[in-house]
Structure formats: C-alpha cells, structure tokens
C-alpha positions in Angstrom: -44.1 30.0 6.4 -40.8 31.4 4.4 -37.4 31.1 5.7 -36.7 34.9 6.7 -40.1 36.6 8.5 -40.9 40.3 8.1 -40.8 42.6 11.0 -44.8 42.9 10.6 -44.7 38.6 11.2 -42.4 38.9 13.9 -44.3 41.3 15.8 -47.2 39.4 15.1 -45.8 35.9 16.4 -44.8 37.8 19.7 -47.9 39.2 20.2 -49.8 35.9 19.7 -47.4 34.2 22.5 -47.8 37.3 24.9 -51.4 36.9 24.9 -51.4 33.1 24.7 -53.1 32.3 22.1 -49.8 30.1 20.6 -48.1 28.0 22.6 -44.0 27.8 22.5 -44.0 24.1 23.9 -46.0 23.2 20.8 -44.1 24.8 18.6 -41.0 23.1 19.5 -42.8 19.8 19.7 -43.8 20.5 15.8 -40.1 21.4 14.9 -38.8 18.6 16.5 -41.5 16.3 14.8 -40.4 17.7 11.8 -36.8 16.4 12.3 -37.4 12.8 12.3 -36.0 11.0 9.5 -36.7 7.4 8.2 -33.6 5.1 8.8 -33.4 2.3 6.1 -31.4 -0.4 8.1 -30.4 -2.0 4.7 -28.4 0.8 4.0 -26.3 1.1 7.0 -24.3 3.5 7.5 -21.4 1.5 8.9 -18.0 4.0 8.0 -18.0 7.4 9.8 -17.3 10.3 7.3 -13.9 10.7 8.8 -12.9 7.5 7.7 -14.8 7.9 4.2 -12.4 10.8 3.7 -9.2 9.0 4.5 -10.6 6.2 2.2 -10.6 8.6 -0.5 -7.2 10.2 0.1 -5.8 6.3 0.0 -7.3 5.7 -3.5 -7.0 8.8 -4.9 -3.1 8.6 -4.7 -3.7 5.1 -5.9 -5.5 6.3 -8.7 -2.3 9.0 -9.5 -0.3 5.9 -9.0 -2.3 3.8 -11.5 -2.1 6.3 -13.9 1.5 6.6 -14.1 1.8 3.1 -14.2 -0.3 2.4 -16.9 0.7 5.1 -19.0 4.4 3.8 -19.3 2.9 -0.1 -19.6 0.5 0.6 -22.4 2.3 3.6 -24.1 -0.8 5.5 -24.7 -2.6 8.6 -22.8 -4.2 7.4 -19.3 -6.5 9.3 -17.0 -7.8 8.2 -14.0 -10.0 9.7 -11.7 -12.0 9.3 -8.3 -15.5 10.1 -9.3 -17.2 9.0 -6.1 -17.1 6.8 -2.6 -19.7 5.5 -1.5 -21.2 3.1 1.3 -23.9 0.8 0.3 -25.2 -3.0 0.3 -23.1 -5.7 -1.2 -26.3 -7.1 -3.0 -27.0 -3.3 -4.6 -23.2 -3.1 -5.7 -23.5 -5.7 -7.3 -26.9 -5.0 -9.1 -25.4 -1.7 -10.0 -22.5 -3.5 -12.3 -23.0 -4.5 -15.9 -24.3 -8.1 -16.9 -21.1 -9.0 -18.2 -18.0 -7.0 -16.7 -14.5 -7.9 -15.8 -14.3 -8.9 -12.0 -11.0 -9.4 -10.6 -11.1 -10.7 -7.2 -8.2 -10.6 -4.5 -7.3 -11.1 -1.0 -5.7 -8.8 0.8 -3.3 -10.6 2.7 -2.7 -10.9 5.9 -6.4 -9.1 5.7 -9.3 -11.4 6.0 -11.7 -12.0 3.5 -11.4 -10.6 -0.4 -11.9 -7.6 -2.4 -13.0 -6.5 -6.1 -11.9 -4.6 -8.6 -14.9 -4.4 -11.5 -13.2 -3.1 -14.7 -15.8 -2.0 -17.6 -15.1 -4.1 -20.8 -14.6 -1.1 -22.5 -11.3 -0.2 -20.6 -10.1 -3.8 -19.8 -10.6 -4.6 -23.8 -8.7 -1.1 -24.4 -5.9 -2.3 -22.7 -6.0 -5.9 -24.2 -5.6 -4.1 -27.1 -2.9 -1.7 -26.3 -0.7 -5.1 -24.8 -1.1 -7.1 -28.1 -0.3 -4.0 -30.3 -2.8 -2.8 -31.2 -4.4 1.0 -30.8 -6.2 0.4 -27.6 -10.0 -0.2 -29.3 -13.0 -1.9 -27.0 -14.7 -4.9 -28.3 -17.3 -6.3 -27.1 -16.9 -9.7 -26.4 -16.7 -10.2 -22.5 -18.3 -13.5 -22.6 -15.8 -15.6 -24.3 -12.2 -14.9 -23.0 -9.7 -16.6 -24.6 -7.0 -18.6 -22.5 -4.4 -16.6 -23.7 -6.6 -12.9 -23.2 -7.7 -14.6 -19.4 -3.6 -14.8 -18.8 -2.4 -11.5 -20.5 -5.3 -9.4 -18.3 -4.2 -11.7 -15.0 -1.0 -10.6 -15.2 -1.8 -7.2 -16.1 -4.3 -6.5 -12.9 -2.0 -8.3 -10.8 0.8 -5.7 -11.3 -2.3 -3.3 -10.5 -2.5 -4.7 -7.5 1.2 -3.9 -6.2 0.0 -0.1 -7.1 -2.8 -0.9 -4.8 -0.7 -2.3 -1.8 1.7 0.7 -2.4 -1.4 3.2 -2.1 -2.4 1.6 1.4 1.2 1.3 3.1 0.6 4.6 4.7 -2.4 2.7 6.7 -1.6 -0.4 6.6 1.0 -3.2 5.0 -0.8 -6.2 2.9 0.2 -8.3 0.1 -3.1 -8.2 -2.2 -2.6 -11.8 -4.8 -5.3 -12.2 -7.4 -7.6 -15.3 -6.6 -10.3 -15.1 -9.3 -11.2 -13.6 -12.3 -15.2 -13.5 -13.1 -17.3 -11.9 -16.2 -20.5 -12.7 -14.6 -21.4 -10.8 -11.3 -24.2 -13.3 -10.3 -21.7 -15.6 -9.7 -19.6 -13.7 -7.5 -20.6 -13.6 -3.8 -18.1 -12.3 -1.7 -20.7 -11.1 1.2 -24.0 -11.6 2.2 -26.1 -9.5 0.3 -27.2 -6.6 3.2 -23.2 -6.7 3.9 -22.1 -2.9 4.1 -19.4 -2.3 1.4 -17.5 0.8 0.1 -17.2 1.4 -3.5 -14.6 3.8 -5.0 -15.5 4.6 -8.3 -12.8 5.6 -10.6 -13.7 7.7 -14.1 -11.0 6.2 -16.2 -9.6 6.7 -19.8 -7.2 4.4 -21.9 -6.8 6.6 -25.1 -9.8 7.2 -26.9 -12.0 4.7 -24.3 -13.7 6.2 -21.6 -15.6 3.9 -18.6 -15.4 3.2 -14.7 -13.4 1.3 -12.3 -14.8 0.2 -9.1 -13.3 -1.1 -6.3 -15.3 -2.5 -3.3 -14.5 -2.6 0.3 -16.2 -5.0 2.3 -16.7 -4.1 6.1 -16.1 -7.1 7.3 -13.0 -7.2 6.0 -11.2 -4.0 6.6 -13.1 -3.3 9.9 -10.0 -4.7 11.9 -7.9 -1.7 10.6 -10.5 0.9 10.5 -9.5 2.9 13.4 -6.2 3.2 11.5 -8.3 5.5 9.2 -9.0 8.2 11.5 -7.3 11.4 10.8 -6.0 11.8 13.9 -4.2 8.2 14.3 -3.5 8.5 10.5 -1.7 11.9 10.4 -0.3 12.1 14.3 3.6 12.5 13.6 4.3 11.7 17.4 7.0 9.1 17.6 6.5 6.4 20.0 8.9 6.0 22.7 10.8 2.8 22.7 10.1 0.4 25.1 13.9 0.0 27.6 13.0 -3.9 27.9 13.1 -3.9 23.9 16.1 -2.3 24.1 17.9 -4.3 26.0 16.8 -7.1 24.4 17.8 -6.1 21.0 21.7 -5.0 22.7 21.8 -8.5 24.0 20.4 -10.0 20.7 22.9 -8.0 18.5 25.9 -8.5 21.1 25.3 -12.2 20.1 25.9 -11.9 16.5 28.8 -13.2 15.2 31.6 -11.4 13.3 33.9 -12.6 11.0 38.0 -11.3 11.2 40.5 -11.9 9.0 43.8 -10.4 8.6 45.8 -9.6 6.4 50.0 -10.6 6.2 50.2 -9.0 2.7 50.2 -9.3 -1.0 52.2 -10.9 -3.9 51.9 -11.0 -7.6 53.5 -13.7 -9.5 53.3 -15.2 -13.2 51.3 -18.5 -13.9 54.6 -20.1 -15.0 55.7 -19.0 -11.5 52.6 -20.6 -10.0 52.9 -23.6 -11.6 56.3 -24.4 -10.5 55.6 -23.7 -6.8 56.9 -26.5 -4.8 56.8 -27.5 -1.2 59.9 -25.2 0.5 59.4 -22.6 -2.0 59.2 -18.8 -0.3 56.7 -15.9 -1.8 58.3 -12.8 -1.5 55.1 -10.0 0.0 54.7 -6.2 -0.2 54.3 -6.1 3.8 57.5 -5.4 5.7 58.1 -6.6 9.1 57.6 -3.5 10.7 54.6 -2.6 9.3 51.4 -3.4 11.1 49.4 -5.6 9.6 45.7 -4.9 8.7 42.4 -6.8 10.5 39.3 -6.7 8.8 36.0 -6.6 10.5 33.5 -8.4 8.0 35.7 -7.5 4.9 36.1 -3.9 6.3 39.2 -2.4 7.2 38.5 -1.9 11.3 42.2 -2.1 13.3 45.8 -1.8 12.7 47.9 -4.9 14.7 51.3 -6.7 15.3 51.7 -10.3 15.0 52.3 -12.5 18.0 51.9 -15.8 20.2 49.1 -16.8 23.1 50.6 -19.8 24.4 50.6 -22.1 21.3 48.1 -20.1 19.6 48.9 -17.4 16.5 47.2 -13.9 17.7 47.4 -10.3 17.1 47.7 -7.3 19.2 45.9 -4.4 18.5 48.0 -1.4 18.4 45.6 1.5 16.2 42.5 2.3 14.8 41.3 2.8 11.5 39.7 6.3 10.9 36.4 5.9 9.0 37.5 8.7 6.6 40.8 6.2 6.4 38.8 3.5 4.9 39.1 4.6 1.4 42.4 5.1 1.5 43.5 1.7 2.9 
C-alpha cells in the first residue's frame, strides 16, 4: 500500500469497513505488529540522547581547545574535529581500532576506573615529528617505540589531558594522570567486553596528516556523574541558597583567624658609616613628630590612625581615626 491513498482508495477502505468485510481491530493489531523491533542486549543502549548531546558539547569545546593547544606546541596547521559519538560494546571498540595504534590510558581522578584516548600512528608519528624538528611526516613504525619517542609522546598526551580536564570543569572537576601507554589493543582491557562505552571520534589533522582520535567513555565509570549531564541540571543558572548553619559557621570560623598588627613610630635614613658606629645610648633622629598619629597596619595594610599610650605596664595604642580605602595609596 503507498504512503498517501487516493480519494478512489479512501472511499474504498470506508466502504469495506461500513459493510464489514475489514475489520479495524485487525488492522491495528497488524500496525502494531509491524512496530516491534528486535532489541540486541549486547548493544545497550545505556546513555539517554540528552546526555549523548551534552557529551558532545563537552568534547567538542575540548576538541576547539586541543586544537589551539596544539597548534602553538607543534607550530604547524591543526584541525580537529568531532566526527561522531557513539554508544557501543567495550569488546567492538576495541575490534574497531587498528592492530597497532597508540593507546594512552588515564584515570580520571577522583573518578573511578580509567579512560582511553586511541591516537592513529599517523597523527601521534606526525607529531613526533613536528617535536623533534622535523616537518610533521607519519612513519610507520608503531611497534618498536624508542625509550626516548615513549617519553617525548607521554609528556606530550599528558599536557592533552589538562585540555581534557579543562573541557569537563563545566560538569564536573577531575584531575586525569596518564597510567599506561599501549600499541597493542589486545592487551588493553579496561572493561568487560559487553561493557557499554561511549566513543567520541575526533577527525584530526597535524599538517599534511590526516587520521582519528577516539576517546572512550566507560559507563561504569562516568555513571556516578551522569545526571550532571542533563541539560536541565547542566544549564539551570539558579543559584543555590546558602545554607544559615553554614554561615554561621564560616563567621565563627573566620572570626577565629588570626591577624597580625604592627605599627609604625616612623622612619630614618642614615649612612653605613653611621650604622656602623651606633653604640648603646646613641639616639636616631625619625621623620614622625610627636603630635602626629602614628600609623597601625592590619596584615601589612594601612587600616587605623592612633596615639601612643600605657595599659598598666603594658605599651598600647589608642585608636583615634580611620583610614579611607581610597587613602591607602596615598599613605
């Protein structure tokens, strides 16, 4: 039957259920029949599509981010890109990647569990290249990483990583430190295998050198901050009132902290040779005359103006005037 009927087929189907000779009920029953779907429960479908979007806001600023970064660090035209973000099993991720790849593995701290960041040998070899001087060509040699090539791309995904925890501070605060670094992705199991994971793809070029980025989400992992991820809780501007008990504890707390004063009786200049002749007796003429108040400081700040005195046996000062803040330049 097409889509759209003609007035002749619509006439026709009326007819036919006037006169009974089609039944609605079955019709319906065939329409809804026609609606089931298969549900593969290796594929999961564990991240609502609200929080797939706010995934890919997150990592597409990370990927505007990277770019800038990496641009000024290799001193050579970057792009990068998110091509895609998808949910999937941790076992077809990882029969998805090449045989020999660049896996950089991290944890997320205080997150936990760990993450992935698989970086095509093309682009991780570009940049080797670009760091040791050269004009940012691939080689293919992912097998055998030198000690020093294992360092120099360690340090340069770890500084990727800050980009990454600067991407995510919108949704949440965590100090990502690089654990591992692996070529081989039969080697890396960071899940079990029918583990629900999101993998950002990122289309990425280093000059000339054009390949993929991926990074890959366990569930497991980020599913304590999920609900962080919803665009309501994630774009609400409502301030949260502050608790009074807090308050008050935080007065009483800061009413405890202590202060230091000092104040001042004046100034002198004087020559070394002067200095060096000072004897017991001797009398330092200041620039502070007696009737001038004399000036306290409040933590090395200029706060109140006072007159010297006695408590008892003790040395004190009276305050007797207040130091304007637009005075504070001026004293």
């Amino acid at each position: 039957m097409a889509d759209v009927l003609s007035q002749g087929e619509i006439d026709a189907l009326l007819s036919a259920l006037s006169t009974g000779e089609m039944d609605a009920d079955e019709l319906k029953k065939e329409d809804e029949e026609k609606k089931v779907k298969t549900y593969d429960f290796k594929r999961a479908l564990r991240f609502s599509k609200d929080q797939i979007r706010s995934l890919t806001r997150i990592h597409e600023n990370f990927a505007r981010l990277l770019t800038t970064q990496l641009s000024a660090q290799l001193r050579t035209f970057v792009s990068i890109n998110v091509a895609s973000v998808d949910q999937l099993p941790y076992d077809e991720f990882i029969r998805s990647v090449p045989k020999m790849t660049i896996l950089n593995v991290f944890e997320p701290y205080p997150l936990d569990g760990r993450f992935v960041m698989e970086v095509n040998p093309n682009i991780a070899y570009a940049m080797l290249d670009r760091m040791l001087g050269g004009q940012g060509e691939a080689y293919d040699k992912v097998d055998n990483l030198t000690e020093i090539e294992t360092k120099i791309m360690t340090q340069l995904f770890q500084r990727t990583l800050e980009t990454f925890r600067e991407a995510w501070m919108s949704v949440e605060e965590f100090d990502p430190v690089m654990d591992d670094m692996e070529v081989n992705p039969q080697f890396l199991q960071l899940v079990s295998p029918n583990e629900t994971v999101v993998v950002v793809s990122f289309s990425t070029t280093i000059g000339e050198t054009s390949g993929m980025i991926n990074i890959c989400l366990p569930h497991v992992v980020i599913e304590s901050i999920l609900p962080k991820l919803s665009v309501h809780l994630w774009m609400q501007t409502k301030k949260k009132e502050p608790d009074p008990a807090e308050v008050a504890a935080l007065e009483s707390n800061l009413k405890q902290a202590p202060l230091e004063m000092t104040v001042e009786l004046g100034h002198s200049e004087i020559t070394i040779e002067e200095f060096i002749q000072l004897d017991i007796g001797d009398m330092i003429e200041l620039d502070q005359l007696i009737d001038d108040p004399l000036i306290m400081n409040v933590d090395e700040q200029p706060k109140f103006k006072v007159q010297p005195g006695k408590i008892k046996h003790n040395l004190a000062v009276q305050i007797t005037d207040e130091i304007e803040e637009e005075g504070l330049a001026d004293e």
